[in-house]
PADREN-444883 format. One record per residue (C-alpha): x, y, z; residue number from 1. Coordinates in steps of 0.5 Angstrom, whole numbers, plus 2048, in hexadecimal, padded with zeros to 3 digits. Each point is the difference from the previous one (the first is absolute). Layout:
REM PADREN-444883
<<X, Y, Z>, NUM>
...
//
This chain:
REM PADREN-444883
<<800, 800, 800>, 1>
<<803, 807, 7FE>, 2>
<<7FF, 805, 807>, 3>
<<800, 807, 7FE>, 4>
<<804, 805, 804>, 5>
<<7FA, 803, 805>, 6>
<<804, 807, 7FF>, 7>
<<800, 800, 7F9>, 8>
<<7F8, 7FD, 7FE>, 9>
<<7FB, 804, 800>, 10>
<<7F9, 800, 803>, 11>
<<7FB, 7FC, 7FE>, 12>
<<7F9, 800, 801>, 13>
<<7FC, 7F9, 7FE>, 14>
<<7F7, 800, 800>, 15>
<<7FD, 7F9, 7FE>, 16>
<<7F9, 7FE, 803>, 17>
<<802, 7FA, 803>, 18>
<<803, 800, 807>, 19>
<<804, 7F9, 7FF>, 20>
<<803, 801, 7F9>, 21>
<<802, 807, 803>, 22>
<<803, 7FD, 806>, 23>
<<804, 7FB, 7FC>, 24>
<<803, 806, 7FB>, 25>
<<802, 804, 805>, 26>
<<804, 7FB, 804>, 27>
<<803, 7FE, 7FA>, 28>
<<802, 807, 7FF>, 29>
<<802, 801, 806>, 30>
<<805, 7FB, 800>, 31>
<<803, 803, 7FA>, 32>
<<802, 806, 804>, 33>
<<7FA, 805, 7FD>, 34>
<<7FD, 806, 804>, 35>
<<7F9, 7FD, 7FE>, 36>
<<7F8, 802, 804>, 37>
<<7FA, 7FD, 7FE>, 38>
<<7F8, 800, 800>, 39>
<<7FA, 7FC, 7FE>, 40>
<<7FC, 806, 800>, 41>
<<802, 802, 7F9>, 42>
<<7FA, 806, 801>, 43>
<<802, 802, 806>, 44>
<<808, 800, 7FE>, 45>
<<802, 807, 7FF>, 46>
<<7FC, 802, 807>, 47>
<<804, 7FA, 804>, 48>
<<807, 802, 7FC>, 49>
<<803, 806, 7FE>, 50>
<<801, 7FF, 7F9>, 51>
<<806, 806, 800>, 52>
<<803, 7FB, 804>, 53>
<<802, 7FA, 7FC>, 54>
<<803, 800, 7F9>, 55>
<<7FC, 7FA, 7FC>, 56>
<<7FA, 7FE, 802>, 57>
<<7FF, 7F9, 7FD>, 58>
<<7F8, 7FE, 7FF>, 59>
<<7FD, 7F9, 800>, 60>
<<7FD, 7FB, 7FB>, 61>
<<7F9, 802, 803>, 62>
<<801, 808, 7FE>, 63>
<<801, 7FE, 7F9>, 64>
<<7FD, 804, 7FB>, 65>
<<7FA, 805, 801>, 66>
<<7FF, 7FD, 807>, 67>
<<807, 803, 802>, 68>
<<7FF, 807, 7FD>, 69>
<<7FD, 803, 806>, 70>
<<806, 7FE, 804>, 71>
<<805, 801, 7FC>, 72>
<<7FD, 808, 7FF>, 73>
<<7FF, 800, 807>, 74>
<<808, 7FE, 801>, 75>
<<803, 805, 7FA>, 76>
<<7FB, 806, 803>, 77>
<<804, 800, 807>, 78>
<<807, 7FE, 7FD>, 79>
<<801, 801, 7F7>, 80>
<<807, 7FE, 800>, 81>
<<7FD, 7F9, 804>, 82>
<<802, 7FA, 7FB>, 83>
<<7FA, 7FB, 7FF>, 84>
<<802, 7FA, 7FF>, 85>
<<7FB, 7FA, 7FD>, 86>
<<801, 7F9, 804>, 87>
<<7FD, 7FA, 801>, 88>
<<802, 7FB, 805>, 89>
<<805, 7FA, 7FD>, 90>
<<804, 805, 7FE>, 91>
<<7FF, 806, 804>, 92>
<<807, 800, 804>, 93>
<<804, 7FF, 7F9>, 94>
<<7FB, 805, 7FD>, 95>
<<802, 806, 805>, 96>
<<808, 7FE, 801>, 97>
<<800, 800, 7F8>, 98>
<<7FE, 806, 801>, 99>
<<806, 802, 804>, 100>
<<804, 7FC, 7FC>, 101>
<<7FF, 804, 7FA>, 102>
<<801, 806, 804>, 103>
<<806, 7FE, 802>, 104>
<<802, 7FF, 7F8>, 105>
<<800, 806, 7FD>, 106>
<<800, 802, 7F9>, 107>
<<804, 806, 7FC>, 108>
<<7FA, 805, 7FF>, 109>
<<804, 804, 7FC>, 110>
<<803, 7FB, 7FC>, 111>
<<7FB, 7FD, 7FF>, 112>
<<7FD, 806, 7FC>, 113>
<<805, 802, 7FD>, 114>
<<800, 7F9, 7FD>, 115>
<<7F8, 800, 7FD>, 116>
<<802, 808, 7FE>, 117>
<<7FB, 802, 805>, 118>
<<800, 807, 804>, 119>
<<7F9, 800, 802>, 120>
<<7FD, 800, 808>, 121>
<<802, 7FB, 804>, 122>
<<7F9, 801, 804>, 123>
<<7FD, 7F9, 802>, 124>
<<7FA, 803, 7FB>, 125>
<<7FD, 7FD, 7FB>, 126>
<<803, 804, 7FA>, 127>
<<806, 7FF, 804>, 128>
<<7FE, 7F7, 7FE>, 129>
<<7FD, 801, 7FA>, 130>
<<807, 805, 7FD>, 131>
<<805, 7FB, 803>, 132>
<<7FD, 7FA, 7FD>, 133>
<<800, 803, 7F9>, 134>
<<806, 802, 801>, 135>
<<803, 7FA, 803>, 136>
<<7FE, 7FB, 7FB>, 137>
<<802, 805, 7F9>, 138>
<<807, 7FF, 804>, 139>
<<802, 7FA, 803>, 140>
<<7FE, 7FB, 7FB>, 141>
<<7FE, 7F9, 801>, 142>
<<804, 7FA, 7FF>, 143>
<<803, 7FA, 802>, 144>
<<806, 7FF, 7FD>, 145>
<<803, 7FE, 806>, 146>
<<7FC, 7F9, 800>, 147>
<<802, 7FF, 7F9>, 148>
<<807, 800, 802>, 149>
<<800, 7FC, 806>, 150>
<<800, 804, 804>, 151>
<<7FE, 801, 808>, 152>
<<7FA, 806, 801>, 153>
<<801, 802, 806>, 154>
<<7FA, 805, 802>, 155>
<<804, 803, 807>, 156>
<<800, 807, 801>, 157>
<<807, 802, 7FF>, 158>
<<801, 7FB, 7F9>, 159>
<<7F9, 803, 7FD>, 160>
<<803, 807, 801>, 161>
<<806, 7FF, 7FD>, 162>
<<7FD, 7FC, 7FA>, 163>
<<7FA, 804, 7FF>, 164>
<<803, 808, 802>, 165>
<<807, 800, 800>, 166>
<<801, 7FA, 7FB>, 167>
<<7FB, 803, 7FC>, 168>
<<7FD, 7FA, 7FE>, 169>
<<7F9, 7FD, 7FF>, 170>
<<7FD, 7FA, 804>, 171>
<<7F9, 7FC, 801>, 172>
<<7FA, 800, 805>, 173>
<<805, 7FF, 806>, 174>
<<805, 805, 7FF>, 175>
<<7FB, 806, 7FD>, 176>
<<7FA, 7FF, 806>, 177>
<<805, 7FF, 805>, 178>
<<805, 806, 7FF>, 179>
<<7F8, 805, 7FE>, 180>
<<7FD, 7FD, 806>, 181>
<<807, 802, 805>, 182>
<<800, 808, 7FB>, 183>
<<7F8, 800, 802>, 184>
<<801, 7FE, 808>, 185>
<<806, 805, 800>, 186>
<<7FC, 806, 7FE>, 187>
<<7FA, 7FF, 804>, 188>
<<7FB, 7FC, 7FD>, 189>
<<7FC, 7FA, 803>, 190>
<<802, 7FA, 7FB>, 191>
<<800, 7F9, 801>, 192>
<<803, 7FA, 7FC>, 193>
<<7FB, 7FB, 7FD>, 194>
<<801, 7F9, 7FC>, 195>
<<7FD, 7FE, 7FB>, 196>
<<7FF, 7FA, 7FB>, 197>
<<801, 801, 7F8>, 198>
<<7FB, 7FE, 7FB>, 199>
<<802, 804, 7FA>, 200>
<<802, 7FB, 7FA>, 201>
<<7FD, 7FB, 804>, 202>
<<7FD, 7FA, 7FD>, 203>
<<7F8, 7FF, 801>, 204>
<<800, 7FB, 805>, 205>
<<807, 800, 801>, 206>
<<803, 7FF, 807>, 207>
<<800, 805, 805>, 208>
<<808, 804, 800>, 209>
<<803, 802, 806>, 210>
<<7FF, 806, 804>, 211>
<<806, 803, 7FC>, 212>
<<7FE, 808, 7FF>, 213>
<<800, 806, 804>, 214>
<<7FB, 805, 801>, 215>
<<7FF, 805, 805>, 216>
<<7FA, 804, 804>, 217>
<<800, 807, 801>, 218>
<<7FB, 803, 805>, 219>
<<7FF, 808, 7FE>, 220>
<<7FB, 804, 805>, 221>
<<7FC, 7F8, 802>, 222>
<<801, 7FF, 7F9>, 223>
<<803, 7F9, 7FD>, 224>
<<804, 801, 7F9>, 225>
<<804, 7FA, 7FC>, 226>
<<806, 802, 7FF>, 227>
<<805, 7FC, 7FB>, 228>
<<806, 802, 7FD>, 229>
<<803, 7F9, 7FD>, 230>
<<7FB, 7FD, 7FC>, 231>
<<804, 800, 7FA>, 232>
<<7FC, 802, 7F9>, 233>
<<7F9, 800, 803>, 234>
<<802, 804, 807>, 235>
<<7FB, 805, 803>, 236>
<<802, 807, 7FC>, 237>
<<7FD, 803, 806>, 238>
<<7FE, 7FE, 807>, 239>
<<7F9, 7FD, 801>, 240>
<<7FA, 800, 805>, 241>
<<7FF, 7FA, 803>, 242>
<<7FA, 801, 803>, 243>
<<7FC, 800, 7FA>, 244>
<<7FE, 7FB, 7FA>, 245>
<<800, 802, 7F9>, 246>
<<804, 803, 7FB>, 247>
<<804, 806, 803>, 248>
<<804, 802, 7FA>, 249>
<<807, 803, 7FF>, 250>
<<804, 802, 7FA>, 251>
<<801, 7F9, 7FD>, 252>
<<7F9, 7FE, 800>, 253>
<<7FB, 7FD, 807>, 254>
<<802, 7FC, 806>, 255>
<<7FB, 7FD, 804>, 256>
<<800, 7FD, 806>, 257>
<<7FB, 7F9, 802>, 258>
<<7FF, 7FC, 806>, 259>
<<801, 7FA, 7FE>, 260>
<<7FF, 7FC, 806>, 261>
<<805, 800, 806>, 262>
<<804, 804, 7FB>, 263>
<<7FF, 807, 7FC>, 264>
<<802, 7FE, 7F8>, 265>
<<804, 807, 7FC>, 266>
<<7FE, 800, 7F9>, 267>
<<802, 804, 7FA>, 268>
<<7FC, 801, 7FB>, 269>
<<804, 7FE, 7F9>, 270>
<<7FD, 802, 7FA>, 271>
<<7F9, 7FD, 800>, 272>
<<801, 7FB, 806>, 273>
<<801, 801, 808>, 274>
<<806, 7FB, 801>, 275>
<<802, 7FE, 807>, 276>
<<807, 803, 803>, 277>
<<800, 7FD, 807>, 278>
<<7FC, 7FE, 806>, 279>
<<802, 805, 806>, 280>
<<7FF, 7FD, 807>, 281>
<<7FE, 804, 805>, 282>
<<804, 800, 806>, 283>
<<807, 803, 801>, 284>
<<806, 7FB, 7FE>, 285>
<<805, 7FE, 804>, 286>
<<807, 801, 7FE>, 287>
<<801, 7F8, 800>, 288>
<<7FB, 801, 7FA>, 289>
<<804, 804, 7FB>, 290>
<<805, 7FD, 802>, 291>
<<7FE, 7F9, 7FD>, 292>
<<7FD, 802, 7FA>, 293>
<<806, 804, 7FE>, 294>
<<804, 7F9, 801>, 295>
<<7FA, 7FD, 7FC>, 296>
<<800, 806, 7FA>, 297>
<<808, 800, 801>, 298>
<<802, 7F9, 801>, 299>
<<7FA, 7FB, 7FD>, 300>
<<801, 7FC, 7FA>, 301>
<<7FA, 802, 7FE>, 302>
<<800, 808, 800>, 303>
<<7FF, 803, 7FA>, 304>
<<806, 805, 802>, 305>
<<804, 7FA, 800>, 306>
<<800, 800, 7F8>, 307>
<<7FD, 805, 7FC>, 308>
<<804, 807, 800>, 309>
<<7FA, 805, 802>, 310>
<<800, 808, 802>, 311>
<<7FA, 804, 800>, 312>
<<7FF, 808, 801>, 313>
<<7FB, 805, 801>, 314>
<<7FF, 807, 7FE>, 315>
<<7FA, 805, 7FF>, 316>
<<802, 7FF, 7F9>, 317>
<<801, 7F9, 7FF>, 318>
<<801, 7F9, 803>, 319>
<<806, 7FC, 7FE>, 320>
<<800, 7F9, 800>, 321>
<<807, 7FC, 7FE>, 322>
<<7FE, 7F8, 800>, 323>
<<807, 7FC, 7FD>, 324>
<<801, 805, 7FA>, 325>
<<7F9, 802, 7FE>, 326>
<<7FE, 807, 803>, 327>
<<7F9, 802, 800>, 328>
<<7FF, 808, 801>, 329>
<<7F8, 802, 802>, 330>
<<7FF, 807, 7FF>, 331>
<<7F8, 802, 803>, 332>
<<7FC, 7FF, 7FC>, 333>
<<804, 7FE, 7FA>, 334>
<<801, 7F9, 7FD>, 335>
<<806, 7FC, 803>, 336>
<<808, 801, 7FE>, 337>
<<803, 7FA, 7FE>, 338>
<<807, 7FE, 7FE>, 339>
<<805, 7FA, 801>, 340>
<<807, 802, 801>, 341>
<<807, 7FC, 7FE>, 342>
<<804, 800, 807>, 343>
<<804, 807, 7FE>, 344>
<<7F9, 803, 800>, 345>
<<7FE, 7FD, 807>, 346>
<<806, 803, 803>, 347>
<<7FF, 807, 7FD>, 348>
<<7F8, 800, 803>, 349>
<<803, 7FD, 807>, 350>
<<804, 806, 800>, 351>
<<7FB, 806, 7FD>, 352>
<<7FA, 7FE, 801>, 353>
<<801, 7FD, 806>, 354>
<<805, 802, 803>, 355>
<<804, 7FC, 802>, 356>
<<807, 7FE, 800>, 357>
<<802, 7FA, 7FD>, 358>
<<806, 7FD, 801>, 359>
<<804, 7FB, 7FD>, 360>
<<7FE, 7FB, 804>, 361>
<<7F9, 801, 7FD>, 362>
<<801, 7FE, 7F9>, 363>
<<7FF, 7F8, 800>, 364>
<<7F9, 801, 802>, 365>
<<800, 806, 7FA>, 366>
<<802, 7FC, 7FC>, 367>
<<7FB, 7F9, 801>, 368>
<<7FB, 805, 800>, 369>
<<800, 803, 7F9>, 370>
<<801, 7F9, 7FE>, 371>
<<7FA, 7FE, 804>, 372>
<<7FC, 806, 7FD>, 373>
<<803, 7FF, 7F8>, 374>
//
């Protein structure tokens, strides 16, 4: 078990409606060296606690949804600088030191922006979201070339920074979805990791993939918004509600959202068809999780990312798509763009449209490449 510092972690606060659960978390957290309260009283928190007191404030499964508006209204009322956190009992006590964890990994904000071009406000609102979103997936592109080569993906902090800003690199869900989220949490904003399994290209009848894709849940003044920034060529142009269904349209056309029985499925609507994406689980994920599915898309023999060369890059222009040597340019509201490349064009569109640096290394699976599209 990890024990915090007590001098160094902050206050928190936890409201649940079940005294036993309540009890068990509290001990737990205690265990961990954390300064933390409770009450089961959710209605009556903020008069039995001062919420000026704590820092976070972590509500139970019970307060989900509408049901928790009313408190957590009450909470940001006395204290706007409280930090709300959704928890359900498995995984409440991870869910809270993980978020100190990510406190405690922080993130190069002006590095960060100076690497997606973007110059903009860093106040967690959001067209702060919706500006960093676009400007991040128009930069950093999306790829997996590592996989190809052999390579480890490791998704830690330090070696995503050093890919992905300072090696100015792409990456897939893991890396892009990990380093936005630390980015949002740093800035302000109440952001919470989710996983999801991919039906995209799936087979009717196919078996069900792993859970192998990252996605994320921004809550903005009580509303949640799916945010996605590594889904390569269909990823979310801009972030969307999650507490509507029906089509919410952005610049490369309608997403929507569909409860699909446990689960919430995204689907992007591709020309004259609603094609499913991927099947969004609805509680926060736990670290182990990515950390399975980024063996999984890294590692297993079976992972896409293990044999065909794939990169994708959306602008407010266009989308690009790089699958082996044929590249696909959709323009909104036009037809598709296509070309097949021979192995010096695939390198000089890593390059230029991607902007990637391409290294020595890189030409074998170049060239494989072009003789699979040729």
């Amino acid at each position: 078990m990890t024990i915090i510092d007590p001098a160094a972690a902050p206050r928190i606060l936890l409201v649940g409606r079940s005294r036993d659960v309540l009890d068990i978390v509290l001990q737990e957290l205690r265990d961990a060296g954390l300064d933390v309260s409770g009450t089961a009283d959710p209605e009556s928190a903020s008069e039995h606690f001062d919420p000026r007191a704590f820092d976070i404030a972590a509500l139970g499964g019970g307060l989900l949804g509408p049901g928790g508006d009313a408190v957590r209204s009450a909470l940001k009322a006395a204290n706007p600088d409280l930090r709300l956190l959704d928890v359900t009992a498995p995984t409440a006590t991870h869910r809270i030191m993980a978020e100190l964890e990510q406190r405690g990994s922080p993130v190069d904000l002006e590095a960060y922006c100076a690497r997606i071009g973007y110059s903009g406000s860093l106040t967690p609102t959001l067209e702060t979201l919706r500006a960093l979103h676009a400007h991040h997936i128009a930069a950093i592109p999306f790829e997996a070339i590592d996989a190809l080569l052999d390579r480890p993906i490791d998704i830690a902090p330090a070696s995503v920074d050093a890919k992905l800003i300072a090696g100015r690199r792409g990456g897939y869900c893991f890396e892009q979805n990990g380093l936005f989220q630390r980015v949002l949490a740093a800035m302000g904003f109440a952001v919470e990791g989710l996983i999801a399994r991919v039906r995209w290209m799936l087979p009717p009848g196919a078996p069900p993939r792993p859970l192998t894709h990252m996605a994320m849940r921004v809550t903005i003044d009580g509303t949640p918004w799916l945010t996605d920034v590594g889904f390569g060529g269909n990823v979310l142009p801009t972030p969307i509600r999650l507490d509507i269904e029906g089509p919410q349209q952005t610049r490369h056309g309608p997403y929507r959202l569909v409860a699909f029985g446990p689960v919430t499925l995204l689907q992007a609507r591709l020309g004259e068809r609603w094609e499913s994406l991927y099947d969004l689980q609805p509680l926060p994920a736990a670290r182990s999780d990515y950390e399975v599915g980024n063996w999984f898309t890294s590692r297993h023999p079976s992972s896409h990312f293990r044999h065909q060369l794939i990169a994708a890059k959306t602008t407010p222009e266009a989308r690009y798509n790089l699958l082996e040597g044929r590249l696909t340019v959709r323009r909104p509201g036009a037809p598709a763009e296509q070309s097949h490349l021979d192995a010096m064009g695939i390198e000089a569109v890593l390059e230029g449209t991607f902007g990637l640096p391409v290294e020595q290394s890189w030409r074998p699976i170049i060239e494989r490449a072009a003789s699979v599209t040729a």
